[in-house]
mmCIF file of the N, C-alpha and C atoms, coordinates in Angstrom:
data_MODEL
# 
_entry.id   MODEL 
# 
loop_
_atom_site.group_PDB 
_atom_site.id 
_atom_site.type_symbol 
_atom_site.label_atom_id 
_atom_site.label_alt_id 
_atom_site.label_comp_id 
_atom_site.label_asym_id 
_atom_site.label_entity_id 
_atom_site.label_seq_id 
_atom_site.pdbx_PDB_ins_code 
_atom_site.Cartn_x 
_atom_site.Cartn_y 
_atom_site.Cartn_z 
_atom_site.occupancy 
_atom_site.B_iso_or_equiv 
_atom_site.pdbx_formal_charge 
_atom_site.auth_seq_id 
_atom_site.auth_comp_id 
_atom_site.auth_asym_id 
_atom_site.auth_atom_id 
_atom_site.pdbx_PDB_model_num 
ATOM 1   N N  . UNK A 1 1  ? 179.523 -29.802 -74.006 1.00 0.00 ? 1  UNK A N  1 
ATOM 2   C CA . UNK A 1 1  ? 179.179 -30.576 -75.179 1.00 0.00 ? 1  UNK A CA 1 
ATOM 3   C C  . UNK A 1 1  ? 179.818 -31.972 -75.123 1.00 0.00 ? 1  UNK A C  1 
ATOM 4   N N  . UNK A 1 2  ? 180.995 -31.844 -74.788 1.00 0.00 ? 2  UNK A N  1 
ATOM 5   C CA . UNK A 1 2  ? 181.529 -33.748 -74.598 1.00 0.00 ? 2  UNK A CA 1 
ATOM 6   C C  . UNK A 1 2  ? 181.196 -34.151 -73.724 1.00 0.00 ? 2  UNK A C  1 
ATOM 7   N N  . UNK A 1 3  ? 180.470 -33.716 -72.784 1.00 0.00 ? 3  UNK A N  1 
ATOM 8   C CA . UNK A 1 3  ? 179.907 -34.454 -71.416 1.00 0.00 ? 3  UNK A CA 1 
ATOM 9   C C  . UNK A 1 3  ? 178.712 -35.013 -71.913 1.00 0.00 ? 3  UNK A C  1 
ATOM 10  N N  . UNK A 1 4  ? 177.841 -34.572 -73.070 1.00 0.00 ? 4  UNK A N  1 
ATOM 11  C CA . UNK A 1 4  ? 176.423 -34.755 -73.459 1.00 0.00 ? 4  UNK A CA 1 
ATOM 12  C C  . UNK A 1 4  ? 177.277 -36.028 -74.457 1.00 0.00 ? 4  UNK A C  1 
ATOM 13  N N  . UNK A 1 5  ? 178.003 -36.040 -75.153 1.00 0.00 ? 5  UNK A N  1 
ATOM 14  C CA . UNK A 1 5  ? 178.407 -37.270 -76.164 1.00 0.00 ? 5  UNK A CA 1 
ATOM 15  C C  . UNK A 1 5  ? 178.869 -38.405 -75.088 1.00 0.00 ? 5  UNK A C  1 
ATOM 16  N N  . UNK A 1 6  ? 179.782 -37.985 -74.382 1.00 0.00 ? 6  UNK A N  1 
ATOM 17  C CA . UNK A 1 6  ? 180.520 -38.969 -73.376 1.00 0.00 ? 6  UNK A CA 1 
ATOM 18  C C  . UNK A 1 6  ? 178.789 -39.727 -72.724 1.00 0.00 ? 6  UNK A C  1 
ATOM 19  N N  . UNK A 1 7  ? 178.059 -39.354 -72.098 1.00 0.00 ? 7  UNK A N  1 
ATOM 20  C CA . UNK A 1 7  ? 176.586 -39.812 -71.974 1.00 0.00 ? 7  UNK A CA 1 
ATOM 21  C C  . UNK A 1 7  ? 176.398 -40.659 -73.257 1.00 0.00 ? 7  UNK A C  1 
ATOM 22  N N  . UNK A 1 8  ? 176.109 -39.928 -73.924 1.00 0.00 ? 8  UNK A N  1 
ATOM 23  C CA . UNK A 1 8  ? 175.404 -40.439 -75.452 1.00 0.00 ? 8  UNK A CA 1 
ATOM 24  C C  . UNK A 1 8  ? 176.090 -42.094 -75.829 1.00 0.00 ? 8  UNK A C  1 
ATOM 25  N N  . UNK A 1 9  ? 177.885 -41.723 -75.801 1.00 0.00 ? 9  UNK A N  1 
ATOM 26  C CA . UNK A 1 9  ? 178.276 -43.245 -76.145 1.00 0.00 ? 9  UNK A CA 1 
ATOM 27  C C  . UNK A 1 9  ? 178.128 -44.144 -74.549 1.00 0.00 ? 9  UNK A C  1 
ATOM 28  N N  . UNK A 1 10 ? 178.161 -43.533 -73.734 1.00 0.00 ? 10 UNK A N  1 
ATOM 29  C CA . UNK A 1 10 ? 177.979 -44.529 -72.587 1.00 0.00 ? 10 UNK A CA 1 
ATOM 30  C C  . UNK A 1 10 ? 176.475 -45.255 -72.376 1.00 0.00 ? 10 UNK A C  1 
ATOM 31  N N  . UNK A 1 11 ? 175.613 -44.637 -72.521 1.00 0.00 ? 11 UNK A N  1 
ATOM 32  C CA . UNK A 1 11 ? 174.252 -45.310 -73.033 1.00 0.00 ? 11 UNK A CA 1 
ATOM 33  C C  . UNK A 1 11 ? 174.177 -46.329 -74.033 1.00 0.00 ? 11 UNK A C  1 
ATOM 34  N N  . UNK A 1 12 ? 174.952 -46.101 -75.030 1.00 0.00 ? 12 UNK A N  1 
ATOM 35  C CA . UNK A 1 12 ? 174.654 -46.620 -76.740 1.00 0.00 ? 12 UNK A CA 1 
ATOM 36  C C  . UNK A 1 12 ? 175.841 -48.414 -75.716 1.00 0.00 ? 12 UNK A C  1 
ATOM 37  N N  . UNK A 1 13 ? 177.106 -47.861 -75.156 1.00 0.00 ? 13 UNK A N  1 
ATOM 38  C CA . UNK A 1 13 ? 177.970 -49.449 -74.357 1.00 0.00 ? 13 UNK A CA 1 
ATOM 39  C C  . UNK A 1 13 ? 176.650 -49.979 -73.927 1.00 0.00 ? 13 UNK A C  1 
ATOM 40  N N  . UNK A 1 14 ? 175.386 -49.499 -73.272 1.00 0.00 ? 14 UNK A N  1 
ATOM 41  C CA . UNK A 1 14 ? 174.482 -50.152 -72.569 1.00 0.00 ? 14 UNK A CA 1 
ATOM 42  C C  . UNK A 1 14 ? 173.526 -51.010 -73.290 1.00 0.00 ? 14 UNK A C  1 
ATOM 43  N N  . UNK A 1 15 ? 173.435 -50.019 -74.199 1.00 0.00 ? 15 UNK A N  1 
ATOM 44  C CA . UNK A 1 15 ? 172.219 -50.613 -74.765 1.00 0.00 ? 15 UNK A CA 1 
ATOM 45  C C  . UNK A 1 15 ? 173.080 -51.880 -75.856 1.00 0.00 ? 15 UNK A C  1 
ATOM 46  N N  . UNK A 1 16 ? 173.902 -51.354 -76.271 1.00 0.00 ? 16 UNK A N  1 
ATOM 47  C CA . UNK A 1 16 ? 174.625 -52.728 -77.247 1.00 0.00 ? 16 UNK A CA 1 
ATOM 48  C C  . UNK A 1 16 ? 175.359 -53.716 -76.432 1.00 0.00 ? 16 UNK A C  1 
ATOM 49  N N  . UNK A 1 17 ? 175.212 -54.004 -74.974 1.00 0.00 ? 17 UNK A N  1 
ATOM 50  C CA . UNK A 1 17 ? 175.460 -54.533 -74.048 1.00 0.00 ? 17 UNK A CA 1 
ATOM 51  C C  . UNK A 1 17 ? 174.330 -55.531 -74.233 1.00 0.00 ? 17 UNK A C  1 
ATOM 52  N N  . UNK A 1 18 ? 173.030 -54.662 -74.022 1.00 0.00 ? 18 UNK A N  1 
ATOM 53  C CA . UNK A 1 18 ? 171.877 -55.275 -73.698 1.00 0.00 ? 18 UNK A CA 1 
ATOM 54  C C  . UNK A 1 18 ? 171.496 -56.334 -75.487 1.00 0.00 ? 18 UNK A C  1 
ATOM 55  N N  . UNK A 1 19 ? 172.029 -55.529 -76.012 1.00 0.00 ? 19 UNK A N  1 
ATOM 56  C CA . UNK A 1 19 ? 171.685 -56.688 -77.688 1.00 0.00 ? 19 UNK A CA 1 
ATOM 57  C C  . UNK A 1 19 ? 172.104 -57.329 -77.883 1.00 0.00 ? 19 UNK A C  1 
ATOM 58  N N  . UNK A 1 20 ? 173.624 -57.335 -77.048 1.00 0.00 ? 20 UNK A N  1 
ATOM 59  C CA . UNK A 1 20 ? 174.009 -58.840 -77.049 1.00 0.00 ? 20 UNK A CA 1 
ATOM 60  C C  . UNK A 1 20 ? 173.593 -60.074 -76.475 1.00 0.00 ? 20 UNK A C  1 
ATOM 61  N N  . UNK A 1 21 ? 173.265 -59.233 -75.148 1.00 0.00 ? 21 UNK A N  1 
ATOM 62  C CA . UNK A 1 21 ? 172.648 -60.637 -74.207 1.00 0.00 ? 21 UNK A CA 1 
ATOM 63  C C  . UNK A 1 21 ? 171.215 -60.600 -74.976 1.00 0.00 ? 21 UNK A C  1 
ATOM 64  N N  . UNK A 1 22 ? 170.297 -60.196 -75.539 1.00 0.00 ? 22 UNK A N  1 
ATOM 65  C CA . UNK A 1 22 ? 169.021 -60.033 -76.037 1.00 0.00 ? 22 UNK A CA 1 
ATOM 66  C C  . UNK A 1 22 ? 169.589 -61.254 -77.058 1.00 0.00 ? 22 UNK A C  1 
ATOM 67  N N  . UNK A 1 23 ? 170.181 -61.212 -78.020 1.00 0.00 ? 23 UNK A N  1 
ATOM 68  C CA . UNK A 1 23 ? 170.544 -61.575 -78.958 1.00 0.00 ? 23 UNK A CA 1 
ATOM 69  C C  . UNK A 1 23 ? 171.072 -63.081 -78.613 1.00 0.00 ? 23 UNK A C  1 
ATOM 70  N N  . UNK A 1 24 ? 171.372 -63.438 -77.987 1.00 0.00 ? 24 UNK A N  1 
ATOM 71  C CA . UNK A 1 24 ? 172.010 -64.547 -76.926 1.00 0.00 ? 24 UNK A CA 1 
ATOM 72  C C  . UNK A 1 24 ? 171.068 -65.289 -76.785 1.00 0.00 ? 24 UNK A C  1 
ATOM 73  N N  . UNK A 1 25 ? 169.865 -64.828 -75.982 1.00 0.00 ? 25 UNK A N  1 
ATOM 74  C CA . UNK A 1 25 ? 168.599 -65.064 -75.260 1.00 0.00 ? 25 UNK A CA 1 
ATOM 75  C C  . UNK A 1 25 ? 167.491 -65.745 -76.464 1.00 0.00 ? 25 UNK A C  1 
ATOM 76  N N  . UNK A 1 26 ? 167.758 -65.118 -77.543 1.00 0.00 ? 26 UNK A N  1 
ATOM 77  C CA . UNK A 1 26 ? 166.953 -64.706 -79.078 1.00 0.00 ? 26 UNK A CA 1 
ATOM 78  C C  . UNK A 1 26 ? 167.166 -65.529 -79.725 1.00 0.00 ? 26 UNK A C  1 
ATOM 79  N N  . UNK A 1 27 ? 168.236 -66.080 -79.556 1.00 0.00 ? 27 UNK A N  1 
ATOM 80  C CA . UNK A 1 27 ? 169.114 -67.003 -80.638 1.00 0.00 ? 27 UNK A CA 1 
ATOM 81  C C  . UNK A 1 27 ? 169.197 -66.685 -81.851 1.00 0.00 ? 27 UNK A C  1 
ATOM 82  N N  . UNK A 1 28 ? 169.783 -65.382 -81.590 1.00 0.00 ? 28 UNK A N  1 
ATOM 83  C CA . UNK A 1 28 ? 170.503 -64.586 -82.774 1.00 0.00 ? 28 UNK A CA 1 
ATOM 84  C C  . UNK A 1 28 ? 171.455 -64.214 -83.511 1.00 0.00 ? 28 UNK A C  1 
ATOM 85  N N  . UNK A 1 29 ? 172.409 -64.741 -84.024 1.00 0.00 ? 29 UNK A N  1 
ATOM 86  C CA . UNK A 1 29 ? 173.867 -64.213 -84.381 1.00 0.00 ? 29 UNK A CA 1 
ATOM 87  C C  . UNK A 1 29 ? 173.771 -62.790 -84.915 1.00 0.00 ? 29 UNK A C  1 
ATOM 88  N N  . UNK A 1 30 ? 173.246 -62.065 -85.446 1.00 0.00 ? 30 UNK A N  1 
ATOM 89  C CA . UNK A 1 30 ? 172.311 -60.699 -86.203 1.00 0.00 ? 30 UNK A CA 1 
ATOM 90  C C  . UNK A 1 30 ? 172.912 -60.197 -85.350 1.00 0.00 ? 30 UNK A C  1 
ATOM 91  N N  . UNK A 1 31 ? 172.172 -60.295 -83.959 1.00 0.00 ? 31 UNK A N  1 
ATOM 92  C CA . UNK A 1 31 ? 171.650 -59.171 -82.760 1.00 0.00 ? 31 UNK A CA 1 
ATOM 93  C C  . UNK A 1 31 ? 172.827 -59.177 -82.204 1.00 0.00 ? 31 UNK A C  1 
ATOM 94  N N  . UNK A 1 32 ? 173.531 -60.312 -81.980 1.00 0.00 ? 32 UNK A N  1 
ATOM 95  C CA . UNK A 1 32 ? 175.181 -60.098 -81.507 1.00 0.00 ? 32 UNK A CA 1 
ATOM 96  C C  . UNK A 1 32 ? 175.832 -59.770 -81.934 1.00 0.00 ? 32 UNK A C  1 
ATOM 97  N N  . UNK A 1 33 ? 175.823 -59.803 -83.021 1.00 0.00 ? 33 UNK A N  1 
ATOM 98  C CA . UNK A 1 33 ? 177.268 -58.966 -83.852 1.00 0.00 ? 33 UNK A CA 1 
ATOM 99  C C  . UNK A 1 33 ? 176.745 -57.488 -84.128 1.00 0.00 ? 33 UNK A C  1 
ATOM 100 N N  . UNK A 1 34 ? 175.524 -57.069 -83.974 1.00 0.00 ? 34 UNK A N  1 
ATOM 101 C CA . UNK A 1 34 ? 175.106 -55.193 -83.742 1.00 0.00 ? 34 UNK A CA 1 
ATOM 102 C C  . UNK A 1 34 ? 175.498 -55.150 -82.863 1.00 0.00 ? 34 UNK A C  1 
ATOM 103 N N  . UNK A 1 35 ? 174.863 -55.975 -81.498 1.00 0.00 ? 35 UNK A N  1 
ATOM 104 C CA . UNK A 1 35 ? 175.589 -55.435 -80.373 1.00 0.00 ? 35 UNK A CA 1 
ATOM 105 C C  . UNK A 1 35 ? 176.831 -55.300 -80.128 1.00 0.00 ? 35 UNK A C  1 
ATOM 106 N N  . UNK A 1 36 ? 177.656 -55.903 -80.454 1.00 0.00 ? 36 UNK A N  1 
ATOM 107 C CA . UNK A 1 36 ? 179.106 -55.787 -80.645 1.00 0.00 ? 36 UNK A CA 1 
ATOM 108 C C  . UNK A 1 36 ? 179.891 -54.611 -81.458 1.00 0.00 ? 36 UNK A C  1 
ATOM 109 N N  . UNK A 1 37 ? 179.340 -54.585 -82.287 1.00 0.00 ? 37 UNK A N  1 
ATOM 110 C CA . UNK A 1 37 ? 179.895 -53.534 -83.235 1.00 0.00 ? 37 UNK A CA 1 
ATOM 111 C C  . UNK A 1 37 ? 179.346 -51.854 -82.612 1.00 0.00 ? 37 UNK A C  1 
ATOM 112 N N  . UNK A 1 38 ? 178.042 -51.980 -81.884 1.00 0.00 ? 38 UNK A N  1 
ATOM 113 C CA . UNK A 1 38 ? 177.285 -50.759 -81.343 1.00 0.00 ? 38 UNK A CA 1 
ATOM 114 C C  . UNK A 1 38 ? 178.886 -50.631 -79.926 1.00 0.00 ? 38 UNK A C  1 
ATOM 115 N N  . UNK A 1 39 ? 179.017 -51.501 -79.509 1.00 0.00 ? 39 UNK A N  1 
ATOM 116 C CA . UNK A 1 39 ? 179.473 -51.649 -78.310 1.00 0.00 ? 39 UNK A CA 1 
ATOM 117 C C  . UNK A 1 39 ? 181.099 -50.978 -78.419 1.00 0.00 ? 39 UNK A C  1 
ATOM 118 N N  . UNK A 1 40 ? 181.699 -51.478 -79.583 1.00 0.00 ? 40 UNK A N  1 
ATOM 119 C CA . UNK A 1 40 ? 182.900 -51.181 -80.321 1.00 0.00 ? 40 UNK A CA 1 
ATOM 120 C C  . UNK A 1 40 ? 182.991 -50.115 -80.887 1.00 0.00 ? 40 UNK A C  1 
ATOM 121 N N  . UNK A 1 41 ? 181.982 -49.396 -81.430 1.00 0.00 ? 41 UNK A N  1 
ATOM 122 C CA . UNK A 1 41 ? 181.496 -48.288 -82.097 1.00 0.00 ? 41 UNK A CA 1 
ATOM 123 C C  . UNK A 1 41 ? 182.068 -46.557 -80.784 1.00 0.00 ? 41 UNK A C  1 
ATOM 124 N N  . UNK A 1 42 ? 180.874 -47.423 -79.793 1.00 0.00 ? 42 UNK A N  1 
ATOM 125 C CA . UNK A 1 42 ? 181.160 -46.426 -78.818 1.00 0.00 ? 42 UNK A CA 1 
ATOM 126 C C  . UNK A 1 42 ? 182.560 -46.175 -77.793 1.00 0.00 ? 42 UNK A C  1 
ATOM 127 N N  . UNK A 1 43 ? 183.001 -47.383 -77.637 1.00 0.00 ? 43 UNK A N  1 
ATOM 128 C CA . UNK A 1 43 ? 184.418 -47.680 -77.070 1.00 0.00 ? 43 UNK A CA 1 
ATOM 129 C C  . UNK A 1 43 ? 185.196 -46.493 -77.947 1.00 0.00 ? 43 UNK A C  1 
ATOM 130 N N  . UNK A 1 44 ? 185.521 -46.495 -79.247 1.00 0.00 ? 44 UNK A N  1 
ATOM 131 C CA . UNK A 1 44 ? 186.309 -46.098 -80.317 1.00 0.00 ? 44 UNK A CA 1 
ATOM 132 C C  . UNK A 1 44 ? 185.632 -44.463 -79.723 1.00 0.00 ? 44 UNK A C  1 
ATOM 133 N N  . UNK A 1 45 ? 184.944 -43.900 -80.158 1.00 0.00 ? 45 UNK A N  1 
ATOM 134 C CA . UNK A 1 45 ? 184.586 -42.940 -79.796 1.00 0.00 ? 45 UNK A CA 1 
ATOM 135 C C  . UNK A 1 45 ? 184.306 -42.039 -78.649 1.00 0.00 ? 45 UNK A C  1 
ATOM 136 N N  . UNK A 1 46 ? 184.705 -42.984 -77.396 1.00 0.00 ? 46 UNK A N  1 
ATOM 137 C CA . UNK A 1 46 ? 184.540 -42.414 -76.408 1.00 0.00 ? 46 UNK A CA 1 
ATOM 138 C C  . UNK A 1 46 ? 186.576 -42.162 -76.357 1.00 0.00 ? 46 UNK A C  1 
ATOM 139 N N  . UNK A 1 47 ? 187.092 -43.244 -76.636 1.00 0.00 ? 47 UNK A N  1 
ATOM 140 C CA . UNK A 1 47 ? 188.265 -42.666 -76.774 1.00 0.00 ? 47 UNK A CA 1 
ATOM 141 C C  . UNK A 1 47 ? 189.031 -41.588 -77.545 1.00 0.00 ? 47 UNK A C  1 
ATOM 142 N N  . UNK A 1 48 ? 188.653 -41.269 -78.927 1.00 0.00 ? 48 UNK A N  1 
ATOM 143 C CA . UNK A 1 48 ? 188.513 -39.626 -79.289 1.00 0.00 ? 48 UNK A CA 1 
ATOM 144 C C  . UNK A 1 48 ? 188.258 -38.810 -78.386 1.00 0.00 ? 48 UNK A C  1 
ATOM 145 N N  . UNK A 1 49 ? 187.822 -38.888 -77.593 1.00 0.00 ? 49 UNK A N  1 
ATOM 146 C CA . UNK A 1 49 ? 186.793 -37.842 -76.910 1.00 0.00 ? 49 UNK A CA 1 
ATOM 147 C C  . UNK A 1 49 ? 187.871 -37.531 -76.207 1.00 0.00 ? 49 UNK A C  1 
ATOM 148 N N  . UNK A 1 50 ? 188.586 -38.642 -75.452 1.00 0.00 ? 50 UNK A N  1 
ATOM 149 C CA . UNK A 1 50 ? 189.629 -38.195 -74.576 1.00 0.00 ? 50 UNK A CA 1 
ATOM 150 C C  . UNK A 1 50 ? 190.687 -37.977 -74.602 1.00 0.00 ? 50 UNK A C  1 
ATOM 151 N N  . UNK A 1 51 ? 191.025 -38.498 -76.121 1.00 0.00 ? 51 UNK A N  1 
ATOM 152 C CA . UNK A 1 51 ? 192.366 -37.511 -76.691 1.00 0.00 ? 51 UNK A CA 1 
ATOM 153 C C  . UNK A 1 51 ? 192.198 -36.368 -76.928 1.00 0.00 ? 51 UNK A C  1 
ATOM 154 N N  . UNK A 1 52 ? 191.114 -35.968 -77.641 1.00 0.00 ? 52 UNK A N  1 
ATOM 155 C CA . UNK A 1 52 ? 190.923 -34.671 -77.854 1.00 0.00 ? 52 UNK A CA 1 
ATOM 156 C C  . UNK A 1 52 ? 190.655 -33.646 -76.802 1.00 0.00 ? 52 UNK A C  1 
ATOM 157 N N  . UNK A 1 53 ? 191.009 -34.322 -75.639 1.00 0.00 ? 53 UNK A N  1 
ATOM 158 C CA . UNK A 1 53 ? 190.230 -33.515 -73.935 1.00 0.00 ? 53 UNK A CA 1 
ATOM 159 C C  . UNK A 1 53 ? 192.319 -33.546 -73.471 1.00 0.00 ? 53 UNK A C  1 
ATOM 160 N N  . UNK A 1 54 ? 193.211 -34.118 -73.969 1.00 0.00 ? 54 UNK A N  1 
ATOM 161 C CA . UNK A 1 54 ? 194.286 -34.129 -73.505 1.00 0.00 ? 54 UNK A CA 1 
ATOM 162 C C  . UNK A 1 54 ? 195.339 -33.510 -74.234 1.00 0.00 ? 54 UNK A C  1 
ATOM 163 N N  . UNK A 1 55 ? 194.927 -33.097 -75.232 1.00 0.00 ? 55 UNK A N  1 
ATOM 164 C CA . UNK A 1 55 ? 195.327 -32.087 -76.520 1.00 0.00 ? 55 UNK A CA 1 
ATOM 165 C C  . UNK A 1 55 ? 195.444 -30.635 -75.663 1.00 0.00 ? 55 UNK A C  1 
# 
C-alpha cells in the first residue's frame, strides 16, 4: 500500500513540476503557485510516508 502512494505522490512532483513550467510558458502566476503547492504538497507527504516506514 505505501509503494502505490509513494507512486501516487511521485507522479503528482511530476505533474506539478510540469504546471509550473506550463504555467511559466502560459504566463501564469495561478498555474505556478498550484504547481508549487501540488509539488510541496507531495514532498510533505512523501516524507510521512517515511517516517512512518522507520517507526
Amino acid at each position: 500500500m505505501n509503494k502505490i502512494k509513494l507512486l501516487c505522490f511521485t507522479l503528482a512532483i511530476l505533474f506539478g513540476a510540469f504546471m509550473f513550467v506550463y504555467g511559466e510558458y502560459d504566463d501564469s502566476p495561478g498555474g505556478q503557485l498550484l504547481g508549487l503547492l501540488v509539488v510541496i504538497a507531495s514532498i510533505i507527504g512523501i516524507l510521512k510516508i517515511r517516517r512512518s516506514q522507520q517507526k
